[in-house]
Structure formats: C-alpha cells, structure tokens
N, C-alpha and C positions, 0 to 999 in steps of 0.2 A: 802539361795538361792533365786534367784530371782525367780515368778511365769511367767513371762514373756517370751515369744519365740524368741530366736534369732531374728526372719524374725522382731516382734512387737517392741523388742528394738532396732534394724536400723533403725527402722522406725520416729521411736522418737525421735533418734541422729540426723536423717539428718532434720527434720522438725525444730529442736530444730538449729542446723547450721543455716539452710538457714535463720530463722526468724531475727541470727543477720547481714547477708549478704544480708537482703531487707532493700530499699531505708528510711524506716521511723521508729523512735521510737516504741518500743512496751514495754509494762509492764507485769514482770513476776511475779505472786501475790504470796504472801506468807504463806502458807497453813500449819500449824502445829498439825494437824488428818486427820483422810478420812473426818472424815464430811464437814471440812472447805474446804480441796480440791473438795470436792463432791457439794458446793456450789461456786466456782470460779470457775469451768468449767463451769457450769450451766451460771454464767455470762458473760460468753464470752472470758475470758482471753487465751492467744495462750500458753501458758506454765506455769509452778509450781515452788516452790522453797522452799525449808524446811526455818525453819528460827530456830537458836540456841535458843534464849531467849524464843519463842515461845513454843517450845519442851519442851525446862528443867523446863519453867511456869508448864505446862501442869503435870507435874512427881512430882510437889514439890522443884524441885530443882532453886539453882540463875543460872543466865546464866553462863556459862562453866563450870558446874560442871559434865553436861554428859558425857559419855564415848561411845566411837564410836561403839559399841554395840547399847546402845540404842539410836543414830543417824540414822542408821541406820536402826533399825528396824523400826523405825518412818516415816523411809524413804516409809519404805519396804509395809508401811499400805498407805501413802500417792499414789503410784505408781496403787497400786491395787483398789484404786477407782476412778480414773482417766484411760483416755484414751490420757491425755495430755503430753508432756514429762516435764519430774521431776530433775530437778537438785539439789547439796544439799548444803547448808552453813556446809562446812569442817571443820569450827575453823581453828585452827594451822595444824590442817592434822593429829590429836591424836595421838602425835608419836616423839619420842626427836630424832630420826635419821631422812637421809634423807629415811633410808631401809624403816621405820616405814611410811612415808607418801604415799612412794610406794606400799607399801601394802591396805592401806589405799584406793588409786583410785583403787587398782583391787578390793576389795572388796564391796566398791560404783558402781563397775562396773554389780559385783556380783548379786551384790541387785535391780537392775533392773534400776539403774541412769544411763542418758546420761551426765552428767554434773555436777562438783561443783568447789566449789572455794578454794584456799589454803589462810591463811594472812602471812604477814611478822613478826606478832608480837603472841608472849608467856606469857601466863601471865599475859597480858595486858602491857607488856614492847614493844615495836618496836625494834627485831633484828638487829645487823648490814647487810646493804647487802649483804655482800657476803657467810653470812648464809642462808641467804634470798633466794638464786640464787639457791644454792645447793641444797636445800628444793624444790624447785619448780621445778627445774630442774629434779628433780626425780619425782615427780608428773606428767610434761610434757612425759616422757621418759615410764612411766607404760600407761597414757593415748593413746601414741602412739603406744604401744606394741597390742592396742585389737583389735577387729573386726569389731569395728562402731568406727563413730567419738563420742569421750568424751568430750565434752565441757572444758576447763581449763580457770578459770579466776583467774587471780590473783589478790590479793588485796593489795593495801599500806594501812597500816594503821593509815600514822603518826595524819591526823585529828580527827577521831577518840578517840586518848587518848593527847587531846589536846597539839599536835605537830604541829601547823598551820606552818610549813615550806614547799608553793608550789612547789618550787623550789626543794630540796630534794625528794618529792612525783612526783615532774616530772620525775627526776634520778631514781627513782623506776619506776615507770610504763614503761619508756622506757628500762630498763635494762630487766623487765620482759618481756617486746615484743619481743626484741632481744633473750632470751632466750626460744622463742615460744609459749608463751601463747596468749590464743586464745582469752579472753574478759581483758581489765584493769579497775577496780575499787579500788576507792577510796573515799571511806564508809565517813561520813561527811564535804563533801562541801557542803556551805550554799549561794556563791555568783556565780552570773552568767559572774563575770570575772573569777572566779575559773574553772568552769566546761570549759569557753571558751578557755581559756587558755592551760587546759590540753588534750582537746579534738582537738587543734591545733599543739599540740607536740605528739603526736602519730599518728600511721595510723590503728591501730586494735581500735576493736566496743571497744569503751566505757561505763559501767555502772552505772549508780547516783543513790543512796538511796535518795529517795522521800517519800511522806505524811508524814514528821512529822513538828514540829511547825515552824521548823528552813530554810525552803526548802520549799518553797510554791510557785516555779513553778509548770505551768499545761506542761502534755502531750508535746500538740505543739511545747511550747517554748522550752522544753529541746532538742526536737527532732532541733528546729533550732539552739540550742546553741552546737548542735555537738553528742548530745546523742545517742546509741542505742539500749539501752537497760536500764531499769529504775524497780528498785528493790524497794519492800518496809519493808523487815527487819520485826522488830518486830511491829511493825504498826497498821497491822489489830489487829493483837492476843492483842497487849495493847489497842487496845478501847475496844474490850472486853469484857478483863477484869476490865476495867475500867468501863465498862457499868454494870458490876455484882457488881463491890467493890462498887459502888455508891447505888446502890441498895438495898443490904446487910445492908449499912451504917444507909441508911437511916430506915429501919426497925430496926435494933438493937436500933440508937437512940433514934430515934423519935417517932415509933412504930405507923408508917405511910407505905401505899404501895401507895405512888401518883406517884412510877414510873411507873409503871404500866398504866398510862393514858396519857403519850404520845411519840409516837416514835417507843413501843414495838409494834412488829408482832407479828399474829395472830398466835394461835396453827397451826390452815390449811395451812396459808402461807410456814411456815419451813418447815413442811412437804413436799409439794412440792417439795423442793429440791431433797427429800430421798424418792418419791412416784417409 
C-alpha cells in the first residue's frame, strides 16, 4: 500500500501531466533508492523515474530479472523520499496476459505512482503489434479506470534490440497514440534526423533516453528537435557504479587509493543531501 494520501497522489498526477503539456523540454532523472531520489530533488529535477537496470544492479540481479514485487517496492521507497512525482520503468508490464499488465498499473497505482511505461517487447524479442496493442491497451483502460491521472507511456522497442527500422517504430508509436497513450518513447535513437522525424509523425509528448555515449544532445536542442520529455535510463546509476568498479579495481590491483584525489566529495558535502 501506498503511504501517500489520495489529496498528495492527485497532486503528483496532475503536476506530473501538466509538466508534459508545458511548452519546453524537461528531464525526468532516474533514481534507483531513496537516497538517489533524495539527491535529484535536492538538484532541482521536476519529476522521478525508477529505472529497471538500476534496481536489479542494486539487488544483485542483471536487468530483468526483477519481479514486480520488488519493482515496486523500490518504487514504494523511491516515492516516500521525495515529494516529487515518481513514475516507474514497467519492463513488459510483468505479466504474459493482457489481465496480467492490468493489474500491474493498478498496483503501480497502489504504490503511490502517477505514472509508468509499458514496452512492446518480451524477453528482449520485439512482439508483433497487435500483441503489442492489446497489452497496452489494457494498461491504457486500468489507468483510466482510477481517480487521478496515471501517466501511460508507451514504448517501441525496435532500436533498442538493434531493429533500426524507423519506419516500423513510427507504425508503433502511432498505433499506440491512436490507442491512447499519453507519452510515446522510443528507447535508442542516436540521430537527430531520427528523433525529428518521429516527433514530426506524432502529436502526443515525445520521450528520448539521453546521457549516454551514443546521444549527446543537450537539453535545448532535443526540446528544439520536438522533444518533451527526456529520460536517462540506467545513466546515472551506471557512472556509479562505474565510479566504485574503477575504484575497487584500482585498489585490488594496484594497491593504490589515488582515486580518492580527485572528483570525490567530501564526507560533509553528501551529507548535505540527507541533513
């Protein structure tokens, strides 16, 4: 059960809406504990966003090996140290029916989220559409059933699991607008004919996964290239960890701590975040 108030989760749907129905680009950081969330508010970010790889890092596990149990209870810690609204990376909707994905947003709903996203793909295979539709469709149909707005984004995943067919990713994203999801994303575009392209063939907010090597527009430009909303996935959580593996590394082999002199914050400054 969520700890949250009816009156506190409206509150968070509708702020979380409108943010994708104003004029300009915003970015929804991607927090996988309270702490992380407890440090992205602090810097200013208007909204949250569970991230898969992030979580199942965090537990031991590769990405999608969690079970929407512990999705959500992740969720459920992220929500309760923020005051921002929390949407969640759903995976496939944890759930081989369309019953299964339905349950799935009420339960997300449960837990104190305004918001998450379903993909088209299992497994890491890319379903045929009109599985696709059905699935979502019933995701769309439980997020309509509650008493705030739920966020629904749908995902294509064909770039992703290297299916660079735009053309086909456009057929989805427009399929899934027609079928009334509220944000379309399409997780691995790296060219700014790409994003233009598809943000030209739809009329619902658009979302781009951004910061990693492959994708190195800023803010602005994606917001000029049609964007509006800009997700960063496993991102943060992989510097990191990358910033401990490197460090670890280097002490096991080397039996040196010269990471420690420069870059690292100070014991007082982190604190800050959690004072």
């Amino acid at each position: 059960m969520s700890l949250l108030t009816a009156e506190d989760q409206y509150r968070r749907a509708e702020t979380f809406a409108a943010l994708h129905a104003g004029p300009d680009a915003f970015v929804i950081a991607n927090a996988w504990d309270a702490g992380t969330a407890k440090i992205l508010t602090a810097l200013g970010f208007p909204a949250l966003a569970t991230t898969s790889a992030g979580i199942a890092h965090s537990l031991g596990h590769a990405d999608g090996a969690i079970t929407r149990d512990a999705s959500l209870a992740n969720a459920r810690t992220l929500i309760a140290a923020t005051q921002l609204p929390v949407a969640a990376d759903l995976e496939s909707g944890f759930g081989a029916t369309p019953q299964d994905i339905a349950e799935t947003i009420r339960l997300a709903a449960d837990a104190g989220l305004v918001g998450g996203s379903i993909e088209d793909a299992i497994a890491g295979e890319v379903i045929p559409l009109e599985a696709a539709l059905e699935r979502l469709t019933a995701a769309i149909e439980a997020a309509r059933a509650l008493p705030f707005k739920f966020t629904v984004t749908a995902r294509a995943e064909n770039f992703l699991y290297n299916h660079d067919d735009l053309k086909d990713t456009i057929t989805r994203l427009q399929a899934f607008e027609a079928a009334g999801a509220d944000v379309l994303y399409a997780p691995g575009l790296t060219t700014e004919h790409q994003i233009r392209t598809i943000t030209s063939e739809v009329t619902k907010p658009v979302n781009v996964l951004a910061g990693g090597a492959r994708l190195t527009a800023t803010v602005t430009q994606l917001g000029d290239w049609g964007v509006r909303r800009i997700s960063l996935g496993s991102n943060l959580a992989r510097v990191a960890l990358s910033a401990a593996i490197g460090a670890a590394r280097e002490i096991a082999e080397r039996g040196t701590f010269e990471f420690a002199q420069g870059g690292v914050l100070a014991h007082g400054d982190i604190e800050g975040y959690f004072g």
